[in-house]
C-alpha positions in Angstrom: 98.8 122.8 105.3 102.2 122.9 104.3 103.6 122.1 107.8 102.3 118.5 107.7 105.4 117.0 105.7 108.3 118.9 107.0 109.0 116.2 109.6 107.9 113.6 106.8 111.4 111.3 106.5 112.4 110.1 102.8 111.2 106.8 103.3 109.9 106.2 99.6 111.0 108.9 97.2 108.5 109.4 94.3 109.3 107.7 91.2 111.1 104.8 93.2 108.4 102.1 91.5 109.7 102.6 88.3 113.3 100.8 89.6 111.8 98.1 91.4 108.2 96.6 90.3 110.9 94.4 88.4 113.3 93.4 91.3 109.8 92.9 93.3 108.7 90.6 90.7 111.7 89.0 90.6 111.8 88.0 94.2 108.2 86.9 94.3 108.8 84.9 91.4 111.6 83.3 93.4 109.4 82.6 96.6 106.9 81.1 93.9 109.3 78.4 93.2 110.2 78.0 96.7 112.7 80.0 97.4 111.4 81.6 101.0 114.5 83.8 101.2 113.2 85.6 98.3 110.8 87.5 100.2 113.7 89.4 102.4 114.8 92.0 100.1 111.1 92.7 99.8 110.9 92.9 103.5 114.1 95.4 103.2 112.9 97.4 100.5 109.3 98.2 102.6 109.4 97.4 105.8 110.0 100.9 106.9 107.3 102.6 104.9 104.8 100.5 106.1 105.6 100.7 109.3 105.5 104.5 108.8 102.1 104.1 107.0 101.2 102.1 110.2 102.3 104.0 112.2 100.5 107.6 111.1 97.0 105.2 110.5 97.0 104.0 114.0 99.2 106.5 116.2 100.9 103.6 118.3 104.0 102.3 117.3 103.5 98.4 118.8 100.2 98.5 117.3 101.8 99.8 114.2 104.8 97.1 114.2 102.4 94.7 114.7 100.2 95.5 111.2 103.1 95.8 109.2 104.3 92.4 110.6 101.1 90.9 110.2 100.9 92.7 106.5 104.7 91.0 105.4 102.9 87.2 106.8 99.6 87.6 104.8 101.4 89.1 101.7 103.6 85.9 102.1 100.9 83.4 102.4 99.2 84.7 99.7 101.7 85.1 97.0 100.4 82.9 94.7 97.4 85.8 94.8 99.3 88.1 93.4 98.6 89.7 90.6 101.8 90.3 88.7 100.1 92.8 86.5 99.6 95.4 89.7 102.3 97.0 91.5 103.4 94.9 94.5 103.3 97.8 96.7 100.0 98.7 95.6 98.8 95.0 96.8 100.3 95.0 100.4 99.2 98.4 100.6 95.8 97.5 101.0 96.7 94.8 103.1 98.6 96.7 105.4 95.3 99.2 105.3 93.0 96.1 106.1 95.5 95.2 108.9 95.7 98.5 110.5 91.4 98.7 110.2 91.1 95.4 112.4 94.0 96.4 115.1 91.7 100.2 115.2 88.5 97.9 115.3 90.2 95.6 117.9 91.9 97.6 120.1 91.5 101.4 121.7 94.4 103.0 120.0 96.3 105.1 121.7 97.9 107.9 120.4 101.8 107.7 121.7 104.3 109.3 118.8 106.6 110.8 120.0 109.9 111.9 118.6 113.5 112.4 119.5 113.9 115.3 120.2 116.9 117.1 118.9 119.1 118.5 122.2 119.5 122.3 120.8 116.1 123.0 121.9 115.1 124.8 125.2 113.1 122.5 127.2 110.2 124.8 126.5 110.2 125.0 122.6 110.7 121.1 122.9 107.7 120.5 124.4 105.8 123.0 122.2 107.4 120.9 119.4 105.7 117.7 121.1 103.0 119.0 121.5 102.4 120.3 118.1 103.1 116.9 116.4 100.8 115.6 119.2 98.0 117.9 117.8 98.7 117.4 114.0 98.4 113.7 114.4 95.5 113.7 116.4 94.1 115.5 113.7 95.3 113.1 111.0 93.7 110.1 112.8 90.8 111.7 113.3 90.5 112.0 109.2 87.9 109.8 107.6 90.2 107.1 106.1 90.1 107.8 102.5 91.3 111.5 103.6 93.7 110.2 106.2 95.4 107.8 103.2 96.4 110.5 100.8 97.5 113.1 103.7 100.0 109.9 104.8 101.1 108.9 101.4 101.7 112.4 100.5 103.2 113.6 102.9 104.9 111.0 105.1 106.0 108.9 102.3 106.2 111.9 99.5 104.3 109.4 97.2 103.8 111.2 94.1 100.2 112.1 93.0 100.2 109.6 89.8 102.0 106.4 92.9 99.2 107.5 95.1 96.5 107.0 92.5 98.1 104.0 91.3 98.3 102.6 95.0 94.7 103.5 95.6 93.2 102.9 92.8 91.6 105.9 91.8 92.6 108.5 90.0 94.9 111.7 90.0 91.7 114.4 90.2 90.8 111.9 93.2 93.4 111.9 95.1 94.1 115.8 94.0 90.6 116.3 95.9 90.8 114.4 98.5 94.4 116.1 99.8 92.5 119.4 99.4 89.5 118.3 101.1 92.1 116.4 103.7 94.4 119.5 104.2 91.0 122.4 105.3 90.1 119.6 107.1 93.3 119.1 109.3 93.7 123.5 109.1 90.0 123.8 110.6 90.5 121.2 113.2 94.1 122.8 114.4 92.9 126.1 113.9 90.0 125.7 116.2 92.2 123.9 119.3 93.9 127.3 118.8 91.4 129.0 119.3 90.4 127.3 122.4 93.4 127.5 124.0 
């Protein structure tokens, strides 16, 4: 299922922990000691991925904004939490995870992506464009979540194998399964509305 990613932005390149568990640490360190502003570069640095994260768990981008928001407030509040000896990211991942679970639970969720579509296309390979990423998301969110997570990490934050298995705490040969299982998964489903139409 190779087509999933190519629309994927490069929101968080693989191997981008490495350069920043210490600035993260740094900065929650600072809000620690009461410095509130040091929780704004960490709102910089991964504000867009979650949202993007958000955004591919739920398929509507106010509900989306709203569990990343609500994912930088809790991660906030319960700094002193933290273990320092995790990956930060790894920590308000599962919050975001959490947040985006209760605003599913809550609330019928919509599917509304849509993108920007570029202006070289004819009007009728943009709406076959539309409608594709309509159906491949569709697909996505109907994924059992522990598929759904490593088809979004992969391949709309190019997470690497080793950062998703950090993040999710499981290992590689997990999360190497899963995106197998994930991927004939999402080819069956879009293979069948094919079919029927």
């Amino acid at each position: 299922m190779s087509g999933i990613g190519e629309h994927a932005a490069n929101f968080f390149p693989a191997g981008v922990y490495v350069s920043q568990d210490a600035e993260d640490l740094a900065a929650i360190r600072r809000c620690r000691a009461g410095d509130s502003a040091g929780f704004e570069p960490i709102v910089r640095r991964y504000q867009r991925v979650l949202y993007t994260v958000a955004l591919r768990m739920l398929g509507n981008r106010e509900d989306a904004n709203d569990a990343a928001q609500n994912a930088f407030v809790k991660a906030y509040e319960k700094l002193d939490a933290f273990d320092e000896g995790r990956r930060f990211f790894s920590w308000i991942y599962r919050i975001l995870v959490n947040e985006c679970l209760n605003l599913r639970r809550d609330r019928h969720t919509v599917v509304d992506i849509t993108d920007d579509l570029p202006g070289d296309r004819s009007p009728a390979e943009a709406f076959e464009h539309h409608e594709t990423r309509q159906r491949v998301q569709a697909a996505i969110l109907a994924l059992p979540l522990h598929y759904r997570e490593v088809v979004v990490l992969r391949h709309f934050t190019e997470l690497s194998y080793e950062e998703i298995a950090d993040t999710l705490g499981v290992s590689v040969a997990i999360v190497k399964s899963r995106l197998f299982t994930a991927r004939q998964r999402l080819a069956r489903t879009l293979l069948q509305h094919e079919i029927a139409t």
